[in-house]
N, C-alpha and C positions, 0 to 999 in steps of 0.2 A: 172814620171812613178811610179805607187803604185807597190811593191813587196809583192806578195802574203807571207804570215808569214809561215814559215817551219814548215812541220810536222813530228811527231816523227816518227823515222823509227819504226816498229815493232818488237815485241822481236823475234828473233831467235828460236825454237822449235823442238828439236833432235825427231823423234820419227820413230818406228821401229814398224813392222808388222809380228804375224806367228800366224801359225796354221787356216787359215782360207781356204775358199771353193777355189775350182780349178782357176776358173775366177777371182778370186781376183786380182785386181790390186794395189799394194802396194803405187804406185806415184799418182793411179788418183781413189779416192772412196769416199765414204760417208764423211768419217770422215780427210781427207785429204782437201776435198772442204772445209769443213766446220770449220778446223781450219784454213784455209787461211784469212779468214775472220779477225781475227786478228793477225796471228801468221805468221811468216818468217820460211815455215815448210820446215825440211830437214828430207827427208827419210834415214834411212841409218842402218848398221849393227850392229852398236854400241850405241844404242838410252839410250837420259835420261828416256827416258817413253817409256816402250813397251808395245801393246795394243796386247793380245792374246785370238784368241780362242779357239775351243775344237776339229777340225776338223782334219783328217788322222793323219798321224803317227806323226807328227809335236806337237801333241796336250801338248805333254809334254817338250817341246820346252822352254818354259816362266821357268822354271827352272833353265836355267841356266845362266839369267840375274839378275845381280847383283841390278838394277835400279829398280824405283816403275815401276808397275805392274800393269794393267791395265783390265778386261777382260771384253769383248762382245760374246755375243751367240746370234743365231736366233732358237737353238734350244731347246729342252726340257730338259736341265740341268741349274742343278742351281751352284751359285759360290764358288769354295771352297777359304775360306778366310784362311785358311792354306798356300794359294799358289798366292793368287794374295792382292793387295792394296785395287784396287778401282774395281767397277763391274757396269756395262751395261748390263741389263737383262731385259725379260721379265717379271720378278718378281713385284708382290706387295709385296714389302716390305718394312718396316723399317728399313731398316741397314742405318747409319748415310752415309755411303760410298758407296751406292748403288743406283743407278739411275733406274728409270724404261722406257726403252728403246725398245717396240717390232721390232720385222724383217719388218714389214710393210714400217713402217719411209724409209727406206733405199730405197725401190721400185719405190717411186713416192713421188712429191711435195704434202705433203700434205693440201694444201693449196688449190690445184686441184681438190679435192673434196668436197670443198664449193658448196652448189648448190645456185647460182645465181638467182636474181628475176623474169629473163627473162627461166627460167629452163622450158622445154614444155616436160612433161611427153608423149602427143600424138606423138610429133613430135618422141621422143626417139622410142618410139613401133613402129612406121608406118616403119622403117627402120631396125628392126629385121625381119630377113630370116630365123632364124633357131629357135627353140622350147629350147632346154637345150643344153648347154657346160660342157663338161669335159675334165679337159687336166693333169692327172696324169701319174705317174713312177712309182713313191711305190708302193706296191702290197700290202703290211702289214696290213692297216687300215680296220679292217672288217667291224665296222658300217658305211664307206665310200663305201667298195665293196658291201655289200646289199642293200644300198639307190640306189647304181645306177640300180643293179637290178630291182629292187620294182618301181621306176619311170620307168624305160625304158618298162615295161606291159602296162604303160600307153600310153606312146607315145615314138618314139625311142628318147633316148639321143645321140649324136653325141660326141664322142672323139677323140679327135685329139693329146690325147698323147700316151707314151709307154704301159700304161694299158687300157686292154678293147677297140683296139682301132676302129672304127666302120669305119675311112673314107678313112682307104686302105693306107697314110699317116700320119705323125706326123707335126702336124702347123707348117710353121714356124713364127706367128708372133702371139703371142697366144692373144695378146690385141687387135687386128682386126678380131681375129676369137670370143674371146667374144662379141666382138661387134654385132656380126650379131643374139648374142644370146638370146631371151627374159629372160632366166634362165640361171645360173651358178653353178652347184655342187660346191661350197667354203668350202669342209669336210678340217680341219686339219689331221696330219698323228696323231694324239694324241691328246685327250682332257685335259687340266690343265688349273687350274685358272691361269690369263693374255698371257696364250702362243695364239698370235695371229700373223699368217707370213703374206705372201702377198697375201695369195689365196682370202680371203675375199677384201681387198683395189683396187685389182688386177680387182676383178670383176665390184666392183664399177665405179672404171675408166673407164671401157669401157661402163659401163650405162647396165649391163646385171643384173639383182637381183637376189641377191646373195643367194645361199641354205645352209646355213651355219649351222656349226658344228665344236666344238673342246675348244676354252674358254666359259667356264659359265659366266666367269663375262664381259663376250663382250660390255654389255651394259654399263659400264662404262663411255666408251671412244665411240662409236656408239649407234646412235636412232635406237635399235631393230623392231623400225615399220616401220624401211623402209627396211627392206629386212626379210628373214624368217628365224628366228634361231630354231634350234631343243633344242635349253636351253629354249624357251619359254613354253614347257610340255615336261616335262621328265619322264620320266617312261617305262614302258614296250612298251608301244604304240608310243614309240616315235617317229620310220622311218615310222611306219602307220600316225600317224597326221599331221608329215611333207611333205608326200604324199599327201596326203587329201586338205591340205592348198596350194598347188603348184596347184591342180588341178582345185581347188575352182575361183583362181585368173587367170589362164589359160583361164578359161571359162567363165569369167566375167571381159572384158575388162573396164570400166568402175572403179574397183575395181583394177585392175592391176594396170591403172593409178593414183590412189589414192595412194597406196601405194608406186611407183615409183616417187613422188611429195616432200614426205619427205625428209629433211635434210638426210643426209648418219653419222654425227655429231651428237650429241646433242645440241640440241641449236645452228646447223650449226654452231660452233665452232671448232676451230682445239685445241682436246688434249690435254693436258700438255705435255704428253707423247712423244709429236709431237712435239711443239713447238721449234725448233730452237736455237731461242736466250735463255732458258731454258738449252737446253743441252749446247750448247756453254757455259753458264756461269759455269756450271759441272764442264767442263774443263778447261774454268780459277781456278778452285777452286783447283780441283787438282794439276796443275800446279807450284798453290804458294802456296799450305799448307806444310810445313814442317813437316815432317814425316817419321822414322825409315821405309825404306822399308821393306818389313817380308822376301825379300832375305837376308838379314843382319842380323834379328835376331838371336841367338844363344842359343835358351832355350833349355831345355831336349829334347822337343821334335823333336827337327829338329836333334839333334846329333844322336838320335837314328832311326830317317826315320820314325817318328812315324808323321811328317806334309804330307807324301805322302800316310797317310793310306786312306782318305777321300777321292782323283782320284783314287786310285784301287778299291776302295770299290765300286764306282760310272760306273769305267768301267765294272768292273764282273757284276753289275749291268743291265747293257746297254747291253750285249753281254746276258746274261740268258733272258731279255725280249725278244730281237731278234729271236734269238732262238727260245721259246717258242710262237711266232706269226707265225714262217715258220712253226713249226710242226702244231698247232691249225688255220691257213686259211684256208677257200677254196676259189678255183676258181672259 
């Protein structure tokens, strides 16, 4: 009897979790699955590697570990290298230590928005029930709150979240209710180059096309012609032509399905961004490169508190735009 030849066990992998959104789950998440793949992961209090983000009061949290330092955001900030190692961002960036990582990756397989040879645009429309989806909370994003306006003259838009909400409830399954949607408002709460969350991928999935707004350089990483971006004319007229173009396709099925046909990819490819075994290797890298954590370091500026000048500056930041969008919205 032949004996199968033994394989190595896996290395071992201390790693620890704060500052992130309420639902996080620290033993079962993105980045948990995904170092299983090679790694013997142990969550725990006392981590070689602690992955932080910028979320509630915790956010200043990664402070007070001694161990390299790791951080991820889905949100509109960028990384202050004062205070962390390595960074997971939405960022185009250069930084040697800088991964580009949008919020989307985490929402769904992106792999899942391949469109297949057998892909039947008719068959997708014959089974939308509903005209436009929208399922927002935020209240903040004006040029999100006047498209919905500006479309909904046209034909009602249906919302099924905390803002605007039109169906007397709030979804609960918001990717069966896009489903039924031939259009989806996909506004970010913020425009910045590569800030892209799940509102756009989100919509995709369910096969609803998508009305998008918020990164300019979208096209990147998605074929702009298969859903409608307001980054395709910018200017003054821009919730006017993104109007215009929603209606245009509305009213010429034919053309709807044309555009619903398209790769949701370029080149129906999955991203780099995306890519998996890409980020996986990230984390081998940081893992085995050896390197002075910037907890440890000891230069002028850390003795005089002058490395936590860049998160205050960042927060007063964050808190004066807030601010300034409650007084300057309307409803």
């Amino acid at each position: 009897m032949t004996t199968a030849p033994a394989t190595a066990a896996r290395p071992s992998l201390r790693i620890g979790f704060t500052a992130f959104w309420d639902d996080f789950d620290p033993e079962d998440n993105f980045f948990t699955r995904l170092l299983a793949r090679r790694y013997d992961v142990v969550v725990c209090d006392d981590p070689d590697f602690l992955i932080h983000s910028c979320v509630g009061r915790r956010r200043h949290d990664h402070r007070r570990h001694d161990g390299v330092r790791i951080f991820f955001t889905g949100e509109n900030v960028a990384p202050d290298w004062h205070s962390t190692d390595w960074a997971f961002t939405f960022e185009h960036s250069a930084h040697p230590r800088h991964f580009r990582l949008p919020l989307w990756v985490l929402y769904l397989d992106p792999a899942s928005l391949i469109k297949p040879a057998t892909y039947d645009p008719a068959a997708v429309l014959a089974a939308k029930t509903r005209f436009c989806g929208f399922v927002v909370s935020n209240p903040l994003c004006k040029a999100r709150n006047e498209f919905f306006r500006r479309l909904s003259k046209y034909k009602p838009v249906d919302s099924g979240g905390k803002l605007f909400n039109t169906l007397g409830h709030r979804v609960a399954d918001k990717r069966a209710f896009l489903a039924e949607c031939k259009f989806t408002i996909a506004f970010e709460n913020e425009s910045h180059p590569g800030y892209t969350t799940e509102k756009l991928a989100e919509a995709m999935a369910a096969g609803s096309l998508p009305i998008y707004w918020g990164d300019p350089l979208v096209g990147r990483d998605f074929d702009t012609t298969s859903f409608l971006s307001a980054h395709d004319t910018p200017g003054p007229r821009m919730l006017d032509d993104l109007v215009e173009r929603v209606v245009a396709l509305d009213r010429d099925e034919a053309l709807f399905r044309a555009v619903l046909a398209r790769p949701w990819f370029r080149g129906n490819r999955v991203p780099a961004c995306a890519d998996t075994t890409a980020i996986l290797d990230r984390f081998t890298e940081i893992f085995t490169t050896p390197i002075e954590p910037v907890a440890r370091r000891r230069g002028p500026a850390r003795l005089l508190g002058l490395d936590r000048v860049p998160d205050l500056a960042a927060s007063v930041r964050r808190r004066i735009v807030r601010r300034y969008r409650k007084i300057t919205r309307t409803e």
